[in-house]
N, C-alpha and C positions, 0 to 999 in steps of 0.2 A: 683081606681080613674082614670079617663080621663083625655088624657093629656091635653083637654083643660081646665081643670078645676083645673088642676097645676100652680102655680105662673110662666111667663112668664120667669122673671130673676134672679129665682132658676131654673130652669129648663136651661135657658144659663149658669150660673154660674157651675151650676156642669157637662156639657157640656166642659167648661174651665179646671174644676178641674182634669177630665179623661184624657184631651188632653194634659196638662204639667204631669200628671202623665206618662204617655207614653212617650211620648218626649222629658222630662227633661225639655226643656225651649224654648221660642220661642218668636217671636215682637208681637204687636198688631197686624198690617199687614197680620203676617202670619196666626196669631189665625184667626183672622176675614174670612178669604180667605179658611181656611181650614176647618173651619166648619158652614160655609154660613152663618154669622153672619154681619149684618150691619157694619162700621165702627164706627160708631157713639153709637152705642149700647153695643159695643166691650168696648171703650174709658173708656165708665161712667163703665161699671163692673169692670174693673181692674185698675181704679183711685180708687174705693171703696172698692175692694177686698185686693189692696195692703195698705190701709191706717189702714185698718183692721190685716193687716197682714197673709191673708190667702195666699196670693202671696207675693212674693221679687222679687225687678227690678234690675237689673246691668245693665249698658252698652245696654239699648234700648232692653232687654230679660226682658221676664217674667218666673219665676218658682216658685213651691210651696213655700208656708212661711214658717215659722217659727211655724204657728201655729200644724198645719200638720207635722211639726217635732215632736213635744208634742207629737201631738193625734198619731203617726205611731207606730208600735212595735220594729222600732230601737231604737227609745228613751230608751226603758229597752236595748235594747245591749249595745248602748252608756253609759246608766246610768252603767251598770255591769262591763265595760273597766274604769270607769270614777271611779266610788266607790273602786274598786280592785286596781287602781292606784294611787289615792291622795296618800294615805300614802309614797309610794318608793317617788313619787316628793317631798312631805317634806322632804324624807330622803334626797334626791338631793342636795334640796336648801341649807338646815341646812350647809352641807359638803363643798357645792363649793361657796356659797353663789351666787349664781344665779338667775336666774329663770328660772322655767320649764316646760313644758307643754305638753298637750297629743290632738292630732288634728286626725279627721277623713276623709275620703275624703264622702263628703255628698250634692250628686247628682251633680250641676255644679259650686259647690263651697269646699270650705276647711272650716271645723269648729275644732273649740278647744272647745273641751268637759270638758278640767280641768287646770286647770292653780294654779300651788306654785309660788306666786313673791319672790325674791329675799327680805332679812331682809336690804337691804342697803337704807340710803335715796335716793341716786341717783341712780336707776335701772330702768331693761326696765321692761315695766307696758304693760301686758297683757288679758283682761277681758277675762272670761269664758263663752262661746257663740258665741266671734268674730269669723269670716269670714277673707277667705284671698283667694286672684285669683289661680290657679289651677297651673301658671306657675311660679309665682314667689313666694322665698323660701324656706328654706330646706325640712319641710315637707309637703310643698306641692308638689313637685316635687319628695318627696319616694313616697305619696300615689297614683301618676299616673303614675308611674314607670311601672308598670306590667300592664299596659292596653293596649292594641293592638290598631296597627294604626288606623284601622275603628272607636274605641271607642274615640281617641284621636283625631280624626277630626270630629268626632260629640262634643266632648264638648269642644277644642279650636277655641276661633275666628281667622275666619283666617288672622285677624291683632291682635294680640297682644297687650295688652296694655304696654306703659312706665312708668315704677315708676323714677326707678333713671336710670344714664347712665349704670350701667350693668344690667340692665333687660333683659333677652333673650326674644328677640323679631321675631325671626327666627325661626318656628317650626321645618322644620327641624334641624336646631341646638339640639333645646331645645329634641327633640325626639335622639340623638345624644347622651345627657348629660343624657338621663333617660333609656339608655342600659347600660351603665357605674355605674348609680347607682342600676337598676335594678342586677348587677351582683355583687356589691362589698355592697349592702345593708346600704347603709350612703349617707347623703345628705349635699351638702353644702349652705350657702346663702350667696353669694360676695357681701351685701349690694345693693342684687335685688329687695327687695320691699323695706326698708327703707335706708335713706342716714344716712350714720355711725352706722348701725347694721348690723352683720353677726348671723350667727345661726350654728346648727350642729341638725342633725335626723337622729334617730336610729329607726328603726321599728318594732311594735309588730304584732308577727305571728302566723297565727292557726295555726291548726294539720297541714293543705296540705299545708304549708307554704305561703300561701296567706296573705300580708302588709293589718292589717284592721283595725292598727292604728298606729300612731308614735310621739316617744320619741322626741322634741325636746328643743335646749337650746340659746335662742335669747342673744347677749350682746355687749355691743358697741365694735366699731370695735379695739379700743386700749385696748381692756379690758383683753382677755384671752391671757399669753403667747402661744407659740405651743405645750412648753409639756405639759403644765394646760388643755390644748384641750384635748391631747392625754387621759389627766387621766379622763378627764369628760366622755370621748367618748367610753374609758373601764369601765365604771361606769353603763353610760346608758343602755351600750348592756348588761350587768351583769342584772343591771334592768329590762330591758326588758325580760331577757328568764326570770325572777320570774313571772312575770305577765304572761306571756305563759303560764309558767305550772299552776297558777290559774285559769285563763280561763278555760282551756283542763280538771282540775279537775271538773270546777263548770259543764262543759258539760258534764262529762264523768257520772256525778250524775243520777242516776237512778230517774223516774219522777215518783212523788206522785201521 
């Protein structure tokens, strides 16, 4: 087929789709300017692309959606860390009566791939799917730990956003606090994304010890005493090498 006898804007639209697959994310502005696209043209596709959900907007960026999370073949990875891990998170919760969760770091955001709430009427409520900023956290700040500076200034803004008054909003800082967790493997969250919530994240590791997903345990900030931490946090990481050696068995499987 000729391309003029290709539909104009599917031929822009997946033009869009190649250029945040490349680049993780970017404005209109930039999209329009980098692949000679009107402005105006630019607008209408990714007012429609994101109401559709082939794109997600944050903070004046564009990146893939959600949809294209589905259709990619991380989704089976996710689903395989997600599937292998529900059950230890029940085992969690039942135990510490908490809640628990398992987040991946996925493209320039944070997703929770699986979520055990807490059996208490009053607990912190966490849906499976949600999203959380890259900097603020416990696990979002284990899954960017090991990413070298160049990677961490292409996916932080270089203004940070403010949730509460301890949001690290200082990159250098926050790169500071993720050498420290990069070496000691635990993450803490000083009630940086919500006000009266702290967290703890443990992380799950391949073979070459590479973080490519993490254990954490959100609850209000009067909730856990320090040794109740201590015994969760030897709980988690207990948990977490199970899940290691499942992974590394399910890959170590000889292919059909």
């Amino acid at each position: 087929m000729k391309m003029r006898e290709k539909v104009p804007a599917i031929v822009k639209a997946d033009k869009i789709f190649m250029y945040l697959h490349y680049n993780g994310y970017s404005s209109q502005s930039k999209i329009a300017q980098d692949l000679g696209i009107s402005r105006a043209s630019v607008n209408r596709l990714l007012h429609i692309l994101t109401e559709l959900k082939y794109l997600y907007f944050e903070n004046k960026k564009y990146s893939l959606g959600e949809k294209f999370y589905f259709f990619s073949d991380k989704h089976e990875k996710y689903n395989l860390i997600k599937n292998i891990s529900y059950p230890y998170l029940e085992k969690l919760s039942l135990k510490f009566k908490e809640t628990f969760k398992v987040s991946v770091l996925d493209g320039n955001k944070i997703r929770t791939i699986t979520t055990v709430e807490s059996s208490d009427v009053v607990k912190v409520s966490v849906a499976e799917n949600a999203i959380f900023p890259l900097h603020a956290g416990a696990a979002s700040k284990l899954l960017i730990c090991q990413l070298d500076n160049n990677k961490l200034d292409e996916l932080l803004d270089k203004k940070l956003p403010k949730y509460t008054e301890n949001t690290i909003t200082d990159i250098e800082e926050l790169k500071r606090q993720l050498l420290k967790i990069s070496i000691n493997k635990i993450a803490f969250d000083n009630m940086e994304h919500s006000n009266n919530l702290k967290a703890v994240a443990v992380p799950i590791l391949s073979k070459t010890n590479k973080i490519i997903a993490a254990i954490s345990c959100p609850f209000f900030c009067d909730e856990l005493t320090e040794e109740n931490e201590k015994l969760v946090v030897k709980e988690m990481r207990k948990i977490a090498g199970e899940i290691e050696k499942r992974l590394i068995d399910f890959e170590n499987q000889p292919s059909k």
